[in-house]
C-alpha positions in Angstrom: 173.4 3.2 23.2 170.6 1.6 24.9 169.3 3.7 27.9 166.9 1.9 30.7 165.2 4.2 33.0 163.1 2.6 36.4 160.6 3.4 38.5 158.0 2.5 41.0 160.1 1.1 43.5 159.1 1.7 47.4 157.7 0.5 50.7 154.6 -1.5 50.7 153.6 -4.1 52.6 153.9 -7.9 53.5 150.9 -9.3 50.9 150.8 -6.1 49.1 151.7 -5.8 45.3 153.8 -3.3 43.6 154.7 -2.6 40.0 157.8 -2.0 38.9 158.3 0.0 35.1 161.6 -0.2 33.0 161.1 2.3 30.0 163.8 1.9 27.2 165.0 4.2 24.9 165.1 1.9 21.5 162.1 -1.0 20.7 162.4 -3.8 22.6 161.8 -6.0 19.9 165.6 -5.4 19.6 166.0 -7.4 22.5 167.3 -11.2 22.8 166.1 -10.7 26.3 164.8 -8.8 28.9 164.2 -9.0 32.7 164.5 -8.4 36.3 167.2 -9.1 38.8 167.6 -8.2 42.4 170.5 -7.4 44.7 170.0 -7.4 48.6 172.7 -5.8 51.0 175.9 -8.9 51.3 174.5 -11.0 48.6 175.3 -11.3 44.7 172.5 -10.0 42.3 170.0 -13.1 41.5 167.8 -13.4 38.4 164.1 -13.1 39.2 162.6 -13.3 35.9 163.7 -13.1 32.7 161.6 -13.5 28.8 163.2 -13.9 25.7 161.8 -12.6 22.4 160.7 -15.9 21.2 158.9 -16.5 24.7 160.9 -18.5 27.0 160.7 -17.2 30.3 162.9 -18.1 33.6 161.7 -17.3 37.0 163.3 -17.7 40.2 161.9 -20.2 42.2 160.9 -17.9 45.1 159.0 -15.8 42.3 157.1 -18.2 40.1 153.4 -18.3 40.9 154.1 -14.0 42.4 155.9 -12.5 39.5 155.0 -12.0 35.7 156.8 -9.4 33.2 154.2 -8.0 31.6 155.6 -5.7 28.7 154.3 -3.3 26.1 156.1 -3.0 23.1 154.1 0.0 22.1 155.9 1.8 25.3 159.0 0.0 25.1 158.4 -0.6 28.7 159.3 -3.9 30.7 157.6 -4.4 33.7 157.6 -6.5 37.0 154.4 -6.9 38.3 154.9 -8.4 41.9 152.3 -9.8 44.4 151.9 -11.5 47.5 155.4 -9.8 48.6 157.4 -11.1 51.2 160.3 -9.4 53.4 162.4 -11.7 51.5 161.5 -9.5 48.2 163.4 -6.4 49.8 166.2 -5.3 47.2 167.4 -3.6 45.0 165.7 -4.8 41.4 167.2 -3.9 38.3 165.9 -4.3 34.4 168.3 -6.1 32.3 168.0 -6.3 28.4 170.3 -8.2 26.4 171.2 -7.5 22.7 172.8 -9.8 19.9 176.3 -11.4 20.9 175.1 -11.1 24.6 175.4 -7.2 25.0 173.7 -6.2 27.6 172.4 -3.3 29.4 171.3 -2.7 33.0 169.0 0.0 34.8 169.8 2.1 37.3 167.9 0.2 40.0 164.8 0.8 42.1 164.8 -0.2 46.0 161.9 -2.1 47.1 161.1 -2.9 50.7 158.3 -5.0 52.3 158.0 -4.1 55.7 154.6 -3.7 58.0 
């Protein structure tokens, strides 16, 4: 029932930051936990960083210190704020939300490239 929309994917470049916006169609104080993962071409989709409602947070380690989630539970949006991005970063991100009894739901994924 859940619906995750994404945007703000694109091309920026190496160094640059870019924001990435998941808006969901329920509260997301329904969630257990929300996130981001990434999938680049030939390789299995990788968490990048995830927060739970009670405020535990997992971050890849090639994202801590780059990425935050910043949300905004008046918007029911969960965002990935990324800076200081690498070519390694280029992928395909999708949000993630998981409900009670580990139901989850997945966006339709954004591309984001860092080229020069």
């Amino acid at each position: 029932q859940v619906q995750l929309v994404e945007s703000g994917g694109g091309l920026v470049q190496p160094g640059g930051s870019l924001r990435l916006s998941c808006a969901a169609s329920v509260s997301i104080f329904n969630f257990n936990a929300m996130g981001w993962y990434r999938q680049a071409p030939g390789k299995q989709r990788e968490l990048v960083a995830r927060i739970s409602n009670i405020g535990r947070t997992n971050y890849a380690d090639s994202a801590k210190g780059r990425f935050t989630i910043p949300m905004d539970n008046v918007k029911n949006t969960i965002n990935l704020q990324m800076n200081s991005l690498k070519p390694e970063d280029t992928a395909v991100y999708y949000c993630n939300v998981v409900r009670e009894l580990g139901y989850e739901t997945w966006g339709q994924g954004t591309q984001v490239t860092v080229s020069s």
